[in-house]
Every structure is written in structure tokens, then in C-alpha cells.
N, C-alpha and C positions, 0 to 999 in steps of 0.2 A: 767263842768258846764258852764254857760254864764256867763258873765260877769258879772252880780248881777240876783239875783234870791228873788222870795216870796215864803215863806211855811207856807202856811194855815190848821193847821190843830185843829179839835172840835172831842168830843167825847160828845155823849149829854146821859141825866141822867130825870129823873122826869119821867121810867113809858118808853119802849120801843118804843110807838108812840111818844109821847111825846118830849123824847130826842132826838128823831131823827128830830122832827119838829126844835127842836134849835138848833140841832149840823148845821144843814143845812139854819138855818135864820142869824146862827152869820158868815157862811164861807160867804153868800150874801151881808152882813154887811161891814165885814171887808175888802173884796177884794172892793166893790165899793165905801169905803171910803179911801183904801189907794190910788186906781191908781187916784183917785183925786187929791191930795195929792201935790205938787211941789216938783218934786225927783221920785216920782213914776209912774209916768205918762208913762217911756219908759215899766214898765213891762206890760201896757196894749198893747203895741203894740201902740204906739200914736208915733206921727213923730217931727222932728225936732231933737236940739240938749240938752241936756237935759244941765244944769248950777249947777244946785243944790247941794253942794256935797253928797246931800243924795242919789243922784245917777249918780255916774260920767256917766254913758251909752258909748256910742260908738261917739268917738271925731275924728275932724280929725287928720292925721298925725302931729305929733309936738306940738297936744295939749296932755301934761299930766293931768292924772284925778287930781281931787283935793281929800284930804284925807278927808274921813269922818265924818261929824259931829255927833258921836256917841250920845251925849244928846238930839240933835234936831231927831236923828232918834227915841230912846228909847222913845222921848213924843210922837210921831206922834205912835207907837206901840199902845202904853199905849192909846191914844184918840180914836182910834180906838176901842179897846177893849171894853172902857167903853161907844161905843155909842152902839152895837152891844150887851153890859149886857141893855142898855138903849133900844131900842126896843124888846129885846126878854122878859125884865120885863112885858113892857106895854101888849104884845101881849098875855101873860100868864091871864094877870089882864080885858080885853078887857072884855065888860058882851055878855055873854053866850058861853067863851072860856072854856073848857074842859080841857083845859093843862095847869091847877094853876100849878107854883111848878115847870115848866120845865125849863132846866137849861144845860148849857154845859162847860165845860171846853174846854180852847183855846189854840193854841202855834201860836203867827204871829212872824215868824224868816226871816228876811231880812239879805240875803249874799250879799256880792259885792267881793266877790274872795280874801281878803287880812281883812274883816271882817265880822262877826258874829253878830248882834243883836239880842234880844229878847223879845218878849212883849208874859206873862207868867195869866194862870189862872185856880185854879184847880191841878191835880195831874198827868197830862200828862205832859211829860218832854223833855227835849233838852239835849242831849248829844257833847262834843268834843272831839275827841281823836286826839291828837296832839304829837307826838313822843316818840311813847310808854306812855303817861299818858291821860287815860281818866277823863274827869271832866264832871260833870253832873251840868250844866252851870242854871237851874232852880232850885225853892225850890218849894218841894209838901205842898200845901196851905192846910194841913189836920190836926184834931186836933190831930193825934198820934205824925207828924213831928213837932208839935207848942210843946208838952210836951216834945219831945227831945231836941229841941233845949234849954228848960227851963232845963233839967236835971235830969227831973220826968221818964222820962223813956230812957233807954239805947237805941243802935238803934240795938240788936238784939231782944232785948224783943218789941219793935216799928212792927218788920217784921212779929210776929203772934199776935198781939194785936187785939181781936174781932172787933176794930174800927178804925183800920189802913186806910179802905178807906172812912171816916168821912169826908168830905168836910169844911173846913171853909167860902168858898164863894166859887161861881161860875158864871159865864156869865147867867145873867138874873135870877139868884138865889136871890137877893137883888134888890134895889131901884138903891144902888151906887155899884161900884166893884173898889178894890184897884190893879191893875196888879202888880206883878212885872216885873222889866227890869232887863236883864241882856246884856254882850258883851265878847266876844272874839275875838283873832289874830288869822287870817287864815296863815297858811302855804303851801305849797304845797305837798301834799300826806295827809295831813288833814281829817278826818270823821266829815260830823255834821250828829246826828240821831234823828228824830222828835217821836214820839212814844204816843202812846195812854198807860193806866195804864193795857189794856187787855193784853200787852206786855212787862212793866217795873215789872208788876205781878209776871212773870214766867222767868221771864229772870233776872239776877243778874249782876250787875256790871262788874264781872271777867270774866262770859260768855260773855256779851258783847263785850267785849275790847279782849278776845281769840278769838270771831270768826271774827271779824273784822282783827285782824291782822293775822289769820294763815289761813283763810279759804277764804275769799272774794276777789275775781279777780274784782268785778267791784261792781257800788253802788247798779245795778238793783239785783245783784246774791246774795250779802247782804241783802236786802231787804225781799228777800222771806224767803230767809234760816234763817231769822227772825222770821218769822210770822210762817213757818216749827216749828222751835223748841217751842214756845208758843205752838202750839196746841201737840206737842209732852207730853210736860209739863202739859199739862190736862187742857187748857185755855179755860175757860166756857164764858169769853165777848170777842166781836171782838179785834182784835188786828188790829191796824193801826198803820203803820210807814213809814216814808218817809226817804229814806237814800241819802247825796250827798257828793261824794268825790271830793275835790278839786287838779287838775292836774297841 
């Protein structure tokens, strides 16, 4: 991978036109409010030397990056989010808009090669597998995973729950949206895995982290033999995932 990297990715919900009108107003959202951003500016392609340490970029000789300010990157995630739930509200509610109720779930994950951020909404998920232990570095914003984590429900009676994919909020689902953030240490040979819920559906944990580590020679070959086994598995919504291994 480059040096720091953006991964945008929306699965949108309210109604197949619909969803897709705001899976595609929040990815517009979010990319033109991050590469604004100071720190994110190099991912547009804009020139100069970037300062920030939200994103070391490409220094000269004898300049070392500086270490990441993980909290200033985690609100900048989160601000993001909530302007991107902020106009996708407005645009639902706009008089004589057709798409009340349209809504997307987000994942904005910012690499810089040595870390991982996350700015989280919704039931699509962020995976890391980092030396033989994968962690699934998000929490599914759903009202089955809100009852496990209370104790009301186990998390294999959660996995066929009639209302397992219940949304609690979602991008432009609401007036406000609370994100979560989350972070991790990159290492080198590292997986992060970005993934929509058409693929964390059908796919399982322990399959995840077997075919990552027994089967995948590279992130692109991962990636399909992903989205393969989903539809093998009888995956009725798109699957979307973004895989990048770190070298």
C-alpha cells in the first residue's frame, strides 16, 4: 500500500433506489470533506509537504514522519460522518423528495502504514488480522448486538435473531448520528478488511482469518475470493469489500 491511504466505503438501505442515492451522497460527502481536511490533503493528490501528523505524506530525506495524532484523526473521521448523516437527512426531508427514510451505513478508515483508524456507522465492519489474531476492530450499531452486549441475548442466539440486521442509526437515518471510532497497530504482513454486511452475512470470523491466512497471495486475490464465497454462501445483497495488506 502507499504510504497512508482513505477507505470509503457506504452500503445504503431505505428502498434500492433510494439507498443507493445515499450510499453515493455520503461517499461524495465524506471524501470532499476529508481531503479538505489539514492532514488529508496529500490523499487528494494536492502538492506540497504535508506537516500534519494526521498525515506524515512523503518528506524529504532526513525528515522522519511524525507519529500520529490518533484522537485528532478519530474526530476528523467522526466530523466527517456526521456532516455526510447531515446532508443526506436534509436531502431525504427536501419537499417533494421521494427518498424519506434513505440512509447508509459508513466505514471512513484512514491507514498511514504503522496505523489504522476508524470512523464507524451502521453494520458494515472493519476487520485486522495481525499475527494470527483477527479482531474486528468495529461494533455492529444493531439493536441484536445492543441486547448482547446487555446480556439479553448470547451472541449465538444474536446470529439467527429475526432482527439481527435492525439498525440502531445510520447515516442520514436521524437529525444527528453518533460514529464510533476506533484504532489499531499496523504491522507488516498485517490484513485490514473493509466489508459491507452482504459479506460479514455469509462469511464468519474463522473463515475470514482461514482464508486470509491460508489461501490469499495478495489483497486483490483476497478480495474476490471474498465476494466468491459470499455469493457461494447464497448472499442475496451486494457484497462490498475492500482488502489491504500491509508489506
Amino acid at each position: 500500500m502507499a504510504e497512508s491511504a482513505l477507505i470509503l466505503l457506504a452500503d445504503g438501505m431505505g428502498g434500492y433506489e433510494a439507498g443507493e442515492v445515499a450510499a453515493a451522497l455520503a461517499l461524495q460527502v465524506l471524501r470532499k470533506y476529508l481531503v479538505a481536511q489539514k492532514g488529508f490533503e496529500a490523499l487528494a493528490g494536492a502538492s506540497g509537504l504535508p506537516t500534519d501528523p494526521l498525515n506524515p505524506g512523503n518528506r524529504p530525506e532526513g525528515h522522519a514522519p511524525e507519529p500520529l495524532d490518533v484522537t485528532a484523526c478519530k474526530f476528523t473521521l467522526k466530523s466527517a460522518l456526521r456532516e455526510a448523516n447531515r446532508q443526506i437527512f436534509a436531502a431525504s426531508r427536501a419537499p417533494g423528495s421521494k427518498r424519506r427514510g434513505m440512509g447508509c451505513t459508513a466505514e471512513a478508515v484512514y491507514l498511514d502504514g504503522r496505523n489504522v483508524v476508524v470512523g464507524h456507522v451502521g453494520d458494515s465492519r472493519t476487520y485486522h488480522l495481525s499475527e494470527g489474531r483477527l479482531i474486528q476492530l468495529t461494533r455492529d450499531q444493531t439493536l441484536v448486538n445492543r441486547l448482547v452486549e446487555l446480556g439479553t441475548l448470547s451472541p449465538e442466539e444474536a446470529e439467527t435473531h429475526p432482527r439481527r440486521n435492525e439498525l440502531q442509526q445510520a447515516v442520514g437515518g436521524q437529525p444527528d448520528v453518533e460514529p464510533g471510532t476506533y484504532a489499531g497497530i499496523l504491522k507488516p504482513g498485517d490484513w485490514v478488511v473493509v466489508c459491507s454486511d452482504g459479506l460479514s452475512n455469509h462469511i464468519n470470523a474463522n473463515d475470514l482469518k482461514e482464508m486470509l491466512q491460508s489461501e490469499a497471495t495478495s489483497a486483490e486475490m483476497a478480495a474476490r475470493r471474498l465476494v466468491n464465497l459470499a455469493n457461494i454462501e447464497g448472499a442475496t445483497d451486494n457484497a462490498t469489500v475492500v482488502v489491504v495488506r500491509l508489506t
